[in-house]
C-alpha positions as CSV (number, residue, x, y, z in Angstrom):
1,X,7.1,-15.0,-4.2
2,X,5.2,-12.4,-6.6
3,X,6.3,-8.9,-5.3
4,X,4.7,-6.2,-6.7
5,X,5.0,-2.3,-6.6
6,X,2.3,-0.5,-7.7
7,X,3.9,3.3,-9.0
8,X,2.0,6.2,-10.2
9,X,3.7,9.0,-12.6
10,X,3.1,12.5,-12.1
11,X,3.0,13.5,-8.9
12,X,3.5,16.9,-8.5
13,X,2.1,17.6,-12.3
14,X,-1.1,19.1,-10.5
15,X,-3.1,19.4,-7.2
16,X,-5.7,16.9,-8.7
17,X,-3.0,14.1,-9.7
18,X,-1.4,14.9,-5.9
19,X,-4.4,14.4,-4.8
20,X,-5.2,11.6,-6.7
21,X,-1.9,10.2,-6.1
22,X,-2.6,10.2,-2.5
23,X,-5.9,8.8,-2.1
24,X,-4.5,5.9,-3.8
25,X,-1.7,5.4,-1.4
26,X,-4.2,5.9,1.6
27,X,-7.1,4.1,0.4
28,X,-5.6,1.5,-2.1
29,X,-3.1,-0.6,-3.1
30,X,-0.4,2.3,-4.3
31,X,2.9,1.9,-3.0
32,X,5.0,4.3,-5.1
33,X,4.8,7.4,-7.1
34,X,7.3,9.4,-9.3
35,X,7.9,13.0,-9.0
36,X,8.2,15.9,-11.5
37,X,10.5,18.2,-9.4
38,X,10.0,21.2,-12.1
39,X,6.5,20.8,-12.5
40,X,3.5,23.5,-11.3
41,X,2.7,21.3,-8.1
42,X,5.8,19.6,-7.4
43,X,6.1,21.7,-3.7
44,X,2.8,20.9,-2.7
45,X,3.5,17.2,-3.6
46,X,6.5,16.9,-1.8
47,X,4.6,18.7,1.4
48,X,1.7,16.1,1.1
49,X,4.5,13.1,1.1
50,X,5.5,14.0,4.1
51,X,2.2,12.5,5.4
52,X,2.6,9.4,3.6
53,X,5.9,7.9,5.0
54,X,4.9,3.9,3.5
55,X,5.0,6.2,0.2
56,X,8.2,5.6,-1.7
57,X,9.1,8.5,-4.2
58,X,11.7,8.5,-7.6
59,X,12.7,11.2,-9.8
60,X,10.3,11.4,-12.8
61,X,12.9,13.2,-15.0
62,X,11.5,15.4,-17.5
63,X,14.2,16.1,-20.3
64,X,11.6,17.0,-23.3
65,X,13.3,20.4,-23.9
66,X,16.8,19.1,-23.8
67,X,15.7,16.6,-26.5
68,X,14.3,19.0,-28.9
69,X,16.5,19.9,-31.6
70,X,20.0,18.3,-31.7
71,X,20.8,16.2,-28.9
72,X,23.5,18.3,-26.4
73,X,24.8,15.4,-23.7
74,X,26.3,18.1,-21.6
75,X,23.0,19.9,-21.6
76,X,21.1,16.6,-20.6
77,X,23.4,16.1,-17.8
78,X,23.3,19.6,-16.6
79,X,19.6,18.7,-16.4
80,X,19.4,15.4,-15.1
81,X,22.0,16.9,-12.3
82,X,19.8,19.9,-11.8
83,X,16.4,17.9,-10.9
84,X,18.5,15.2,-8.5
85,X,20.0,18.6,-6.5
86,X,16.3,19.8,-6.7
87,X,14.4,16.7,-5.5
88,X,16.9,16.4,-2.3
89,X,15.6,20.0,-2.2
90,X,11.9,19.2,-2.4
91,X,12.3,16.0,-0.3
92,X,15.2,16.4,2.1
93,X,16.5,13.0,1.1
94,X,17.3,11.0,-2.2
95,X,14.5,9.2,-4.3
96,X,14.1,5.6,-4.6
97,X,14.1,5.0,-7.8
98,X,14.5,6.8,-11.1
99,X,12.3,6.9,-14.3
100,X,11.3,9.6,-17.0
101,X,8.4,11.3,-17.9
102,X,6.9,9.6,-21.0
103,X,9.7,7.0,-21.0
104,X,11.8,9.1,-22.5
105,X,14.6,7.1,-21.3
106,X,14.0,4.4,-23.6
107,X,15.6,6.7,-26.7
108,X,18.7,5.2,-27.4
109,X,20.8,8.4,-27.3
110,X,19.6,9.1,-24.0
111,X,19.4,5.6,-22.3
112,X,23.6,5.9,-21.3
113,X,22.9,8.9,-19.2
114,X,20.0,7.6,-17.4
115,X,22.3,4.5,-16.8
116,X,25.0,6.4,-15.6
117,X,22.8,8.8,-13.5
118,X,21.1,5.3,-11.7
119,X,24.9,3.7,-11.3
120,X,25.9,7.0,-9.7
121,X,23.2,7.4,-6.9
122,X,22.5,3.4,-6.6
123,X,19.5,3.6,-8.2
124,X,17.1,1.0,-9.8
125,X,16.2,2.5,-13.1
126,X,13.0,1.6,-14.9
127,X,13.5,-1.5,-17.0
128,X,17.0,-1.8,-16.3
129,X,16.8,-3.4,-12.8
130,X,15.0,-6.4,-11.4
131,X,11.7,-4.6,-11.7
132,X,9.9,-6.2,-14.4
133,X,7.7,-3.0,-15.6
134,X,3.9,-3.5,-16.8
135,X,2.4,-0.2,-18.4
136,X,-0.7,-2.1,-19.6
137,X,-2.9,-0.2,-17.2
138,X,-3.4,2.3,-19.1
139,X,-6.5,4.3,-20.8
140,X,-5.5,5.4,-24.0
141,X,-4.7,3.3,-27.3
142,X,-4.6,4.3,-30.7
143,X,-5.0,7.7,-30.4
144,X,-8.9,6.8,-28.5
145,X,-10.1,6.7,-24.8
146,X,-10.8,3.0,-23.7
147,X,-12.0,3.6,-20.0
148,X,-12.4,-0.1,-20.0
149,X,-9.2,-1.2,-19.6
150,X,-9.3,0.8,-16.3
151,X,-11.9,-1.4,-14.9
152,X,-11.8,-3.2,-11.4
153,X,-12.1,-6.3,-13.7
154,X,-9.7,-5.2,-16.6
155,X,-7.2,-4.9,-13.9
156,X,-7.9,-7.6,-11.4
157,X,-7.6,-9.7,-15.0
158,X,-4.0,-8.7,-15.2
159,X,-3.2,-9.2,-11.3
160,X,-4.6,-12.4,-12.2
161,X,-2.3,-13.0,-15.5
162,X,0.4,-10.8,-15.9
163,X,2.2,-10.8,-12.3
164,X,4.8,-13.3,-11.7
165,X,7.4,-14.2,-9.5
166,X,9.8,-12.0,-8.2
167,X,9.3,-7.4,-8.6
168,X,6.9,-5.9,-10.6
169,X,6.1,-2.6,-11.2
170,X,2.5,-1.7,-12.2
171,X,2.5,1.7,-13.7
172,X,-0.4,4.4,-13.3
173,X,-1.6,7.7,-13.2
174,X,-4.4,8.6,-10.9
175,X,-5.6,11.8,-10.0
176,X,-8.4,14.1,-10.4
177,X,-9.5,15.6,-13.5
178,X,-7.9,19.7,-12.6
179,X,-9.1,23.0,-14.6
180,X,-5.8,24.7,-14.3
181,X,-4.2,21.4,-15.8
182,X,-4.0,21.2,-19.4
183,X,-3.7,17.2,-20.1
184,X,-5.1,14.8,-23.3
185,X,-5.2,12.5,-20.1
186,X,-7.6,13.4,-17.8
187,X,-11.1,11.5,-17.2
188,X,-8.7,8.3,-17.8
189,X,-7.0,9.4,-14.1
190,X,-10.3,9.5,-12.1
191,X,-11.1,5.7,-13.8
192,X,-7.8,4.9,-12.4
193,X,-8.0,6.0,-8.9
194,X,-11.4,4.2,-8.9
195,X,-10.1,0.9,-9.7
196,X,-7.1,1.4,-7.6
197,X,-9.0,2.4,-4.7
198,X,-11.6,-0.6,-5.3
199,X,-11.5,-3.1,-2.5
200,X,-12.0,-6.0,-4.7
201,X,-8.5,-5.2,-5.9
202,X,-6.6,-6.1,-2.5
203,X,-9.3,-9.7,-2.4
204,X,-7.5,-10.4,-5.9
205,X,-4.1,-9.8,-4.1
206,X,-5.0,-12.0,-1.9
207,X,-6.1,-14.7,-3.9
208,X,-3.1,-14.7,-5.7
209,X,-0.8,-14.3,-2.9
210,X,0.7,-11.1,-4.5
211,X,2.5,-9.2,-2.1
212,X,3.0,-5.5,-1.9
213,X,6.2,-3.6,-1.9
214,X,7.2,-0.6,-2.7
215,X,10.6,1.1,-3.7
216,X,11.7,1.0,0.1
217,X,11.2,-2.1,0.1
218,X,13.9,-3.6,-3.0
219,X,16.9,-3.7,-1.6
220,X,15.7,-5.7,2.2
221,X,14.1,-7.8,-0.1
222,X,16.2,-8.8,-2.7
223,X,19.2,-9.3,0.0
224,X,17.0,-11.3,2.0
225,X,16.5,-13.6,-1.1
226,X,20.0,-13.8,-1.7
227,X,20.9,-14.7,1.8
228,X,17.8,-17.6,1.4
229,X,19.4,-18.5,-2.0
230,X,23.1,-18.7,0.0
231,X,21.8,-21.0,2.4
232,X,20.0,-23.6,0.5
């Protein structure tokens, strides 16, 4: 069975990416987003979550100023600590999944602590779960703007190619373009939301038989495939 989780960054960066965010949850095929707990809009995010219960939500860990300079591991754990204690704060419950704001995670002096982090609250961690991640949507290459590849066809292409069996998460970034939010990535979101929000997106689904999940979803799923596995 092709599983697939469809998980925007973000949310709570803005009022125009929570809103974006949103609309793509309510109108589309988004089944996930990742929160910014520190971040301008991260109250109003949580608030408009609470609306959207079939909306799973991770920690989107922002550790950019602990990583400038020399690397302090005590520091980053203070603030990996401080934004799980703050999104049970925001959200009155843990998140469903972990990730970091611009992958950060990926830097080989960090990745233990993420590891550890994920291990200590059960969490699937990007790219180091069954989650196979695809960041392909995406609007910007080289440096340049390609709204193209945030077509209803540039993506219904990869539905169509790059999904297989088992979990996939499909990263994005929707949201509205928002004065008060300084970002080099901004038109791109609006192309995303439309594609996302296209119904020829849930036909290609369809076709395909791709299912959607979301983070709620993992563990029920990958316990019933175990017990399936047992008994054959």
């Amino acid at each position: 069975m092709k599983y697939l989780i469809v998980n925007a960054d973000d949310f709570g960066a803005s009022r125009g990416i929570n809103r974006g965010i949103i609309e793509a949850h309510q109108r589309g095929v988004l089944t996930s987003t990742s929160l910014l707990v520190n971040a301008a809009a991260s109250g109003e995010a949580a608030e408009l979550s609470r609306s959207a219960p079939g909306l799973s939500v991770g920690l989107h860990a922002d550790v950019r100023e602990e990583l400038k300079g020399t690397m302090d591991g005590r520091r980053l754990c203070e603030a990996l600590d401080a934004q799980m204690a703050r999104f049970d704060e925001l959200m009155s419950r843990p998140p469903t999944h972990l990730d970091s704001h611009h992958n950060v995670h990926r830097d080989s002096r960090v990745l233990p602590y993420f590891l550890d982090l994920a291990r200590e609250h059960g969490l699937p961690l990007r790219e180091h779960s069954p989650v196979r991640y695809f960041s392909k949507f995406y609007g910007q290459w080289g440096g340049k703007t390609h709204l193209e590849q945030l077509s209803v066809e540039s993506l219904a292409r990869m539905l169509e190619m790059e999904i297989k069996e088992g979990f996939t998460e499909l990263s994005c970034h929707p949201g509205y373009v928002d004065p008060d939010y300084s970002s080099g990535y901004s038109r791109e979101r609006e192309a995303e939301l439309r594609a996302l929000c296209d119904p020829r997106i849930r036909q290609v689904l369809a076709e395909q038989s791709i299912q959607l999940v979301s983070y709620h979803d993992l563990g029920k799923l990958k316990e019933g495939s175990a017990t399936r596995d047992v008994a054959t």
